[in-house]
C-alpha positions as CSV (number, residue, x, y, z in Angstrom):
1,X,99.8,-48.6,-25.5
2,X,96.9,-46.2,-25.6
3,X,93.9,-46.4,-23.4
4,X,91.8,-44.5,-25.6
5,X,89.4,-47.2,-25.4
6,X,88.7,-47.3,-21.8
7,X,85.6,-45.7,-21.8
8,X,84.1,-48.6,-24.1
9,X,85.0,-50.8,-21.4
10,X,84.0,-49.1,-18.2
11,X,80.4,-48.5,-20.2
12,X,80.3,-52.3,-20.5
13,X,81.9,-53.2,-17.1
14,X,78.7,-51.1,-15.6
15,X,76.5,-52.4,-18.2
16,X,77.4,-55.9,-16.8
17,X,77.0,-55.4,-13.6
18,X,73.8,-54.8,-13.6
19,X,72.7,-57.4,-15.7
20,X,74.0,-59.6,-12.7
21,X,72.4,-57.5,-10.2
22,X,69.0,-57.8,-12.1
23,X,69.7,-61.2,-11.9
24,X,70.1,-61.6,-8.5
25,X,67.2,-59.7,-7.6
26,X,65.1,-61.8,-9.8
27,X,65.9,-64.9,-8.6
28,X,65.4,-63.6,-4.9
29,X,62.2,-64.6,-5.0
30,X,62.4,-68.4,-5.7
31,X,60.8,-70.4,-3.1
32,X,64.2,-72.8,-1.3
33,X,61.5,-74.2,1.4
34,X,62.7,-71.9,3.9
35,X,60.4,-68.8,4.2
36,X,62.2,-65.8,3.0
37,X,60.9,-61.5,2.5
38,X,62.5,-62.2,-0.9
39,X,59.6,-64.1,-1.5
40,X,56.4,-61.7,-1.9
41,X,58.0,-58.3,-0.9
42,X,58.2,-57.5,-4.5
43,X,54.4,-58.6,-5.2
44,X,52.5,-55.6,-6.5
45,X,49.4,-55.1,-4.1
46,X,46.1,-52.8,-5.6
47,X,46.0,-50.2,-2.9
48,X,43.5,-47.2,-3.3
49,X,43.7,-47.9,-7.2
50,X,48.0,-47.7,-7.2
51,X,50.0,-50.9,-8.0
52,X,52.5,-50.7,-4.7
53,X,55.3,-53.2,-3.7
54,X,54.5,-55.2,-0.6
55,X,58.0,-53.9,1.2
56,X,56.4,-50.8,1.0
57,X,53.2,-51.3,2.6
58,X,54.3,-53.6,5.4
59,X,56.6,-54.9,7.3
60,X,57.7,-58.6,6.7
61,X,59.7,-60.6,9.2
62,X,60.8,-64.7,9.3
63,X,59.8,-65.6,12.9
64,X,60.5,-69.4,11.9
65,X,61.8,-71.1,8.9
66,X,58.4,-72.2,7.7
67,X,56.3,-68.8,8.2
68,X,56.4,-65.2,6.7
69,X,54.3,-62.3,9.2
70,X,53.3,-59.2,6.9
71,X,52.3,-56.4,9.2
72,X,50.8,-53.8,7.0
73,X,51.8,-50.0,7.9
74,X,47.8,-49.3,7.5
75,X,45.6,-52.0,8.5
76,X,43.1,-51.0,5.9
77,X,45.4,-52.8,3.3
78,X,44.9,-56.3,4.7
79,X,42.9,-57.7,2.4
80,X,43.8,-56.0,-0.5
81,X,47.7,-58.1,0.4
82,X,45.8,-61.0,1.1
83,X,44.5,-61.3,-2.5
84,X,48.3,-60.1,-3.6
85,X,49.9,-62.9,-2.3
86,X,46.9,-65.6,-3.5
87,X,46.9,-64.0,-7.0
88,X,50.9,-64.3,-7.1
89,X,50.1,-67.9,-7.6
90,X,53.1,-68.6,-5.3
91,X,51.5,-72.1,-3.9
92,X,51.6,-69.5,-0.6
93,X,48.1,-69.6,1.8
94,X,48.1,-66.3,4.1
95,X,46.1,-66.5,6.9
96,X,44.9,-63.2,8.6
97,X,45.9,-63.0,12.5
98,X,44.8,-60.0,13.9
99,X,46.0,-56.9,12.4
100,X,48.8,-59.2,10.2
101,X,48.8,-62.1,8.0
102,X,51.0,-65.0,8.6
103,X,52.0,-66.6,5.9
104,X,53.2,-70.6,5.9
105,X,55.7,-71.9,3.0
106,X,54.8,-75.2,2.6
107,X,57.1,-77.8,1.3
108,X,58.2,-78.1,-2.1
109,X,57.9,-81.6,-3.9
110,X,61.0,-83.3,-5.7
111,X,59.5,-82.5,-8.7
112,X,58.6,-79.2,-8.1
113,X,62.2,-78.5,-7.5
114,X,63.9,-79.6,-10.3
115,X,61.0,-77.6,-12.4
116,X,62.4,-74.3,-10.2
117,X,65.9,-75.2,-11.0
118,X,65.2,-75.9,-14.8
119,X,63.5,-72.4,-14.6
120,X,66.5,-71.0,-12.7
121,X,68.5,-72.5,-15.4
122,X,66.6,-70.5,-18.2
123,X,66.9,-67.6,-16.4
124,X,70.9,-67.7,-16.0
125,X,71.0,-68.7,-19.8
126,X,69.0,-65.4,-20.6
127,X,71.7,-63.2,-18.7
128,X,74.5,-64.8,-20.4
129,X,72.9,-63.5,-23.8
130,X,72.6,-60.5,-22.0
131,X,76.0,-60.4,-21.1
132,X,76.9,-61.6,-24.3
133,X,75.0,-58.8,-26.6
134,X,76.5,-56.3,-24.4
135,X,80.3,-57.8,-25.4
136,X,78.6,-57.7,-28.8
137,X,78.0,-53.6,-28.4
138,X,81.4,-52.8,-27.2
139,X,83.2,-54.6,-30.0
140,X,81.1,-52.8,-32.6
141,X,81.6,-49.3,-31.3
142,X,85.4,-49.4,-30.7
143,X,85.5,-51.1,-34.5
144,X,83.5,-48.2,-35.4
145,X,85.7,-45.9,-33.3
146,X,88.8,-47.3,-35.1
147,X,87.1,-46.7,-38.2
148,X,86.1,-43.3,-38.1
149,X,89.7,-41.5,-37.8
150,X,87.9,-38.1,-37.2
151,X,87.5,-38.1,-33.8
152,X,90.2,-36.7,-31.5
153,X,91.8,-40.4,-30.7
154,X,92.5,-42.8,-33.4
155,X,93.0,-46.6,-32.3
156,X,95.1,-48.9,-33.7
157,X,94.9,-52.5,-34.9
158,X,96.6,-53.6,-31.7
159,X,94.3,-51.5,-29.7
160,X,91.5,-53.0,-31.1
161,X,92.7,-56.7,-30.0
162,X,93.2,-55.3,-26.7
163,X,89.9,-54.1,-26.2
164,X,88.5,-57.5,-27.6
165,X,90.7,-59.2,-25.0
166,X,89.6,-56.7,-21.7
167,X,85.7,-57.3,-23.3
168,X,86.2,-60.9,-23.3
169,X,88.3,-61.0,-19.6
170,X,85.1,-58.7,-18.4
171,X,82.5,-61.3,-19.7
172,X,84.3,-64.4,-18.1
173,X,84.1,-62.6,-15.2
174,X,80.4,-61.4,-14.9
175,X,79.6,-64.6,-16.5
176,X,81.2,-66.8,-13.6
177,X,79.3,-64.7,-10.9
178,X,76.1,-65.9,-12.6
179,X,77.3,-69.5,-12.6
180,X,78.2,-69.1,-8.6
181,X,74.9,-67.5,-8.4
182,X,72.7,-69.9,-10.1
183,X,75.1,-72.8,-8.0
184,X,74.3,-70.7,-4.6
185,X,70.6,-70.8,-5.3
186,X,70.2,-74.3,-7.1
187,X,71.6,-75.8,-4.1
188,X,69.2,-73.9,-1.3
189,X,66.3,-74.9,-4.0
190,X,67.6,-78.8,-4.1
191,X,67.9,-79.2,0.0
192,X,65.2,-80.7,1.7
């Protein structure tokens, strides 16, 4: 059996990947009622006329389960994270406290949970399209590759199945790390 078509497929194994990994950073910053970094450190704060991420303007820490404490590298930039975090429309109320700003998750309603989840949802359906068009890619350029005898490896019929069959084996597989994902989160989201 020839393997000229292994290239197709570690191009769409990596492909994959980091559709889940964009995933899994995206959904980092869900509120689950416990305070978490995941939750603002990616909110863009206006500082000195620059759009900067908050992890890189301060420090954030989880003393308790209920609080966030941002602790800006230049105290300068406290307001300007202040009105970050309230124009993130995150339900989140930061309260300055001397050179920081604690930050208090407050409780999420029933309803407002299953709205996150439905959202979450959405979100995992989108990467399985993702996943999905990238299966979608592969299959067309190793038909095309199969087609166009020029090049310096010619694949077969039966090398074309087994390319479908590793694409399809490599989309189950990112494709069930998105459902344990989504099942991980969904779960710390639904806990009260």
């Amino acid at each position: 059996m020839s393997f000229s078509y292994q290239t197709h497929l570690d191009d769409a194994e990596d492909r994959m990947d980091k559709t889940v990994e964009h995933f899994a950073d995206e959904i980092r910053g869900f509120r689950t009622g416990r305070a978490s970094a995941g939750l603002i450190e990616n909110i863009r704060v206006n500082y000195y006329g620059n759009s900067t991420p908050l992890n890189q303007m301060a420090s954030i820490t989880v003393p308790d389960a209920r609080c966030l404490l941002v602790k800006p590298f230049d105290p300068g930039g406290l307001k300007d994270i202040e009105k970050a975090i309230l124009a993130a429309d995150l339900g989140l109320n930061p309260a300055i406290d001397g050179g920081a700003l604690r930050v208090t998750v407050p409780h999420l309603s029933e309803e407002q949970r299953l709205k996150m989840v439905a959202r979450l949802k959405s979100l995992a359906e989108d990467t399985k399209v993702s996943l999905r068009n990238v299966r979608r890619d592969t299959i067309r350029e190793i038909e095309h590759a199969q087609k166009d005898k020029t090049g310096d490896v010619v694949l077969t019929e039966d090398d074309v199945k087994s390319a479908k069959s590793a694409i399809q084996d490599i989309l189950k597989k990112h494709e069930s790390s998105v459902e344990t994902t989504l099942g991980k989160k969904s779960t710390d989201i639904l806990e009260i």
